[in-house]
TIVOVO-635291 format. One record per residue (C-alpha): residue number from 1; x, y, z; residue in three letters. Coordinates in nm, 4 decimals. Example, Ala and Ser with C-alpha at 12.3 -4.5 7.8 and 13.67 -1.06 7.14 Angstrom:
<atom><resi>1</resi><u>1.2300</u><v>-0.4500</v><w>0.7800</w><resn>ALA</resn></atom>
<atom><resi>2</resi><u>1.3670</u><v>-0.1060</v><w>0.7140</w><resn>SER</resn></atom>
REM end
This chain:
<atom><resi>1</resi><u>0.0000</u><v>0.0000</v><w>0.0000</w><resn>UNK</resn></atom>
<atom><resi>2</resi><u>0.1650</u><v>0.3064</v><w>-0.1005</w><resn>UNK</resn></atom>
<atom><resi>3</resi><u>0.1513</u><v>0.6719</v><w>0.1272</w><resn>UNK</resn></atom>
<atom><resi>4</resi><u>-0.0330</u><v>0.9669</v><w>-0.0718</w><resn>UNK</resn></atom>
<atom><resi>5</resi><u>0.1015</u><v>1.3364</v><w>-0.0386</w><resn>UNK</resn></atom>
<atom><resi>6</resi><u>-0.0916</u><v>1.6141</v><w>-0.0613</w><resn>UNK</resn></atom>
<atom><resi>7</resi><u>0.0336</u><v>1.9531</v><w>-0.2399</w><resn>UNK</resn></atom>
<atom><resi>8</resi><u>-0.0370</u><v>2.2597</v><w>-0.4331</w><resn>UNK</resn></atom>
<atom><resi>9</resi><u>-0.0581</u><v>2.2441</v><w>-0.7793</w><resn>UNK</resn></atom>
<atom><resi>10</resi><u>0.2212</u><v>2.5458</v><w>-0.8237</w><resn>UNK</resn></atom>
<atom><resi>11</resi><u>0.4532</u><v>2.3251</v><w>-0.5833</w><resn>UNK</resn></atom>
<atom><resi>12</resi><u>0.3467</u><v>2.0182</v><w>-0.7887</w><resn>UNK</resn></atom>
<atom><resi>13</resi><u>0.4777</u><v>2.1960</v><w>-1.1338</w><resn>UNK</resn></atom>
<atom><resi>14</resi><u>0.8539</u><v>2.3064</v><w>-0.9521</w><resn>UNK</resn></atom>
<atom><resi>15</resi><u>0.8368</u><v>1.9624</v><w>-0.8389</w><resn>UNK</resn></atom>
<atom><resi>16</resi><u>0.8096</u><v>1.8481</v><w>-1.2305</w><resn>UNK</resn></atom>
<atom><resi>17</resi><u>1.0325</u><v>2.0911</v><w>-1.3762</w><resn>UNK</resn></atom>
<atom><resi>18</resi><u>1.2911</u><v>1.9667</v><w>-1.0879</w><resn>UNK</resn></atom>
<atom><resi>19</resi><u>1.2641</u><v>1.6188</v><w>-1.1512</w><resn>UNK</resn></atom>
<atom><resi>20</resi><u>1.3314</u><v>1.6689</v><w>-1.5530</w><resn>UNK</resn></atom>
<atom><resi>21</resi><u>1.6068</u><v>1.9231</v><w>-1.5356</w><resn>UNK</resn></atom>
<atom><resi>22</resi><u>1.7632</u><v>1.6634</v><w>-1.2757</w><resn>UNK</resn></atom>
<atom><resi>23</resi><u>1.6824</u><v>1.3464</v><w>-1.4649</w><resn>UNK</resn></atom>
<atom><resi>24</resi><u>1.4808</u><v>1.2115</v><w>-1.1094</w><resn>UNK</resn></atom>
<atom><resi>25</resi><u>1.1853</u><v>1.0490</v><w>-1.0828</w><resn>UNK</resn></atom>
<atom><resi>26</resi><u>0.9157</u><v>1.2459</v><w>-0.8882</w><resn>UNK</resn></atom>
<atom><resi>27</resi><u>0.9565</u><v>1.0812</v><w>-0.5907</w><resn>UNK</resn></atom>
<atom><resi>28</resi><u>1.3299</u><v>1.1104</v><w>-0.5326</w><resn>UNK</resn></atom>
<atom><resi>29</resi><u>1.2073</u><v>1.5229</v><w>-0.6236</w><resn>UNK</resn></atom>
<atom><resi>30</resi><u>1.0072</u><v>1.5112</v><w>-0.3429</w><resn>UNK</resn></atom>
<atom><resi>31</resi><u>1.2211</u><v>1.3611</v><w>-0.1023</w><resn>UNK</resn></atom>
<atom><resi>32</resi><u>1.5224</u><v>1.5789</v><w>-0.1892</w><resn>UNK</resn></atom>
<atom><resi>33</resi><u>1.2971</u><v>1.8356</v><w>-0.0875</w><resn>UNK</resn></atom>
<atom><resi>34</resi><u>1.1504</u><v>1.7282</v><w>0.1934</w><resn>UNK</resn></atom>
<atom><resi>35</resi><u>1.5074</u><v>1.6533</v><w>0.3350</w><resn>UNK</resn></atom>
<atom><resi>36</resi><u>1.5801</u><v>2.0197</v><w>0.2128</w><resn>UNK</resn></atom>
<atom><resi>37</resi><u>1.3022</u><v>2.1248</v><w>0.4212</w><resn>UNK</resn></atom>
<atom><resi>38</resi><u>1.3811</u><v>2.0041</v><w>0.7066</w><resn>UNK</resn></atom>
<atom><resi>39</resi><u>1.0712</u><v>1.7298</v><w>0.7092</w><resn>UNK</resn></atom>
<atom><resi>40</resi><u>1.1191</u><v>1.4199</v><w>0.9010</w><resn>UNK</resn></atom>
<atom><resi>41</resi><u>0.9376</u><v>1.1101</v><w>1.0026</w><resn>UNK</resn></atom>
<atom><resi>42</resi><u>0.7613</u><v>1.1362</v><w>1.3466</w><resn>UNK</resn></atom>
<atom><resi>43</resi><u>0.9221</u><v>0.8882</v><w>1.6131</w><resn>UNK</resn></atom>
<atom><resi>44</resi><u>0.6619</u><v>0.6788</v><w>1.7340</w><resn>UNK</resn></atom>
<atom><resi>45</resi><u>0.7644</u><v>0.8155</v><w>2.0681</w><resn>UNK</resn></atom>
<atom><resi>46</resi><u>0.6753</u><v>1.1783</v><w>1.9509</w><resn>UNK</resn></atom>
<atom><resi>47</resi><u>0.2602</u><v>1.3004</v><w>1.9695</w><resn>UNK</resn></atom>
<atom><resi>48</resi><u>0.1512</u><v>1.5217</v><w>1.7577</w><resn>UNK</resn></atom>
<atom><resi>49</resi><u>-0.0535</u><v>1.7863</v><w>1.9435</w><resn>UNK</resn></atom>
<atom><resi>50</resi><u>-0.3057</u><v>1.9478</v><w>1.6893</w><resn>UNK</resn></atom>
<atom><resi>51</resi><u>-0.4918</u><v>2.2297</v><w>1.5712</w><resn>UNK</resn></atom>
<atom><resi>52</resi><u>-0.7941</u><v>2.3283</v><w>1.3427</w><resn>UNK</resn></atom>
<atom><resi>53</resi><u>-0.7504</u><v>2.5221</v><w>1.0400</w><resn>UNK</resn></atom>
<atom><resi>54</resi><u>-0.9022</u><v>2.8878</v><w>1.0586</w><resn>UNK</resn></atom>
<atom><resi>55</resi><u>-1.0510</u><v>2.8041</v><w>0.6501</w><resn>UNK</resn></atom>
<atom><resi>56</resi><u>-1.1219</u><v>2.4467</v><w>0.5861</w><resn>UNK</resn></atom>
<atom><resi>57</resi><u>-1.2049</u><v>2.3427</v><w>1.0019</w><resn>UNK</resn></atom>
<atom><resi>58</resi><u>-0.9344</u><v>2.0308</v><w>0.9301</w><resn>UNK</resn></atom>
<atom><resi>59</resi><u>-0.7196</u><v>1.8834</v><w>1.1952</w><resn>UNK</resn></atom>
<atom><resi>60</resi><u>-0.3786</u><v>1.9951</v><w>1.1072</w><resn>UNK</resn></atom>
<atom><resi>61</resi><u>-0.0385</u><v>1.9796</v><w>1.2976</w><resn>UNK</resn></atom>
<atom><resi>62</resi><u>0.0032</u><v>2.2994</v><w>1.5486</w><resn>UNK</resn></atom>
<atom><resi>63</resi><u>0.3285</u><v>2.3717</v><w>1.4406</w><resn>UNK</resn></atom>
<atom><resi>64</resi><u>0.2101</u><v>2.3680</v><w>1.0880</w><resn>UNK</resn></atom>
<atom><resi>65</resi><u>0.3053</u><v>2.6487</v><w>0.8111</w><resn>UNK</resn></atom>
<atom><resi>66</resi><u>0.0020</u><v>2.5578</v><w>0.5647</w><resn>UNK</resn></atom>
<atom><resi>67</resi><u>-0.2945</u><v>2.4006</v><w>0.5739</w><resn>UNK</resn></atom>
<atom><resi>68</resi><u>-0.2294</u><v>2.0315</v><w>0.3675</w><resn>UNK</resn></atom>
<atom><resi>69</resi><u>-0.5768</u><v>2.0556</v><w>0.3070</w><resn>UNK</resn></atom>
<atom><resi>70</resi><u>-0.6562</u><v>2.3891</v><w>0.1426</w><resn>UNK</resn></atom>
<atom><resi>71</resi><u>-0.3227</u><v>2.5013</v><w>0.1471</w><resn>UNK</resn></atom>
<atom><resi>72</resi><u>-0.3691</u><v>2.8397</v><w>0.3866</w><resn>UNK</resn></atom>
<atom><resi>73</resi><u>-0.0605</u><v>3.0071</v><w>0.5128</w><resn>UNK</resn></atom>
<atom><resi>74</resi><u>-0.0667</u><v>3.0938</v><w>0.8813</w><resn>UNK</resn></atom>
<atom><resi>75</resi><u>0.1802</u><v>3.3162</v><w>1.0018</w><resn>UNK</resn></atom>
<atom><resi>76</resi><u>0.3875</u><v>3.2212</v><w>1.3333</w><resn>UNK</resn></atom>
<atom><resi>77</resi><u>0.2733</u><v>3.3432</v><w>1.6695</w><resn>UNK</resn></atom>
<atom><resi>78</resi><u>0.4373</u><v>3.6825</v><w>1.8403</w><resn>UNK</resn></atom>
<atom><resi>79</resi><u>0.5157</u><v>3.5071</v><w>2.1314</w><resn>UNK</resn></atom>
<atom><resi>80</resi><u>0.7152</u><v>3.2045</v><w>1.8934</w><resn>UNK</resn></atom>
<atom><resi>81</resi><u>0.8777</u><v>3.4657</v><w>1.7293</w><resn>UNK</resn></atom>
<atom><resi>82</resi><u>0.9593</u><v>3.6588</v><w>2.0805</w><resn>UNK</resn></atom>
<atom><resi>83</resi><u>1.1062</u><v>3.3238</v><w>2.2028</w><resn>UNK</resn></atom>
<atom><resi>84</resi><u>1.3408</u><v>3.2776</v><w>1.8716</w><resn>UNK</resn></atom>
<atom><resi>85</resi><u>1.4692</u><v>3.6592</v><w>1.9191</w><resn>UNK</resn></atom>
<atom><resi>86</resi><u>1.5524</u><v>3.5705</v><w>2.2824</w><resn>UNK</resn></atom>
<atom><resi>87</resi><u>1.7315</u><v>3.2469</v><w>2.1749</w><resn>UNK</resn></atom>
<atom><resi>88</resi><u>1.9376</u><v>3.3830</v><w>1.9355</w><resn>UNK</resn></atom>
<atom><resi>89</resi><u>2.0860</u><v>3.7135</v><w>2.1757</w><resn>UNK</resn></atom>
REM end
């Protein structure tokens, strides 16, 4: 049984354009990014804590960027980004 992803048809086309310009099948495009991205597996250790997106009312992860379901951007937190300013001083 294979694993579907989800993504936006403008990420879908750099993913294409990647994959021929690199001679890589989509998949391998997809992973290089991924691992680009910073995306990892979830240790089965790790829980997920969740939120609901503010368009589509979806479960998404709370750390999320985008919605994987309707693709909304959400923009961080002031207190996140207050905590990454006092991390990096």
């Amino acid at each position: 049984m294979s694993k579907q992803t989800k993504i936006r048809l403008k990420d879908y086309l750099r993913l294409k354009a990647y994959s021929a310009m690199h001679g890589v099948t989509m998949t391998e495009a997809l992973s290089r990014a991924m691992k680009r991205l910073g995306v990892r597996k979830l240790e089965s250790k790790e829980k997920l804590e969740f939120d609901t997106c503010g368009e589509c009312d979806k479960a998404i992860p709370k750390d999320a960027a985008f919605c994987p379901y309707c693709g909304a951007e959400f923009e961080e937190d002031e207190d996140e980004e207050e905590e990454e300013e006092d991390e990096s001083e």
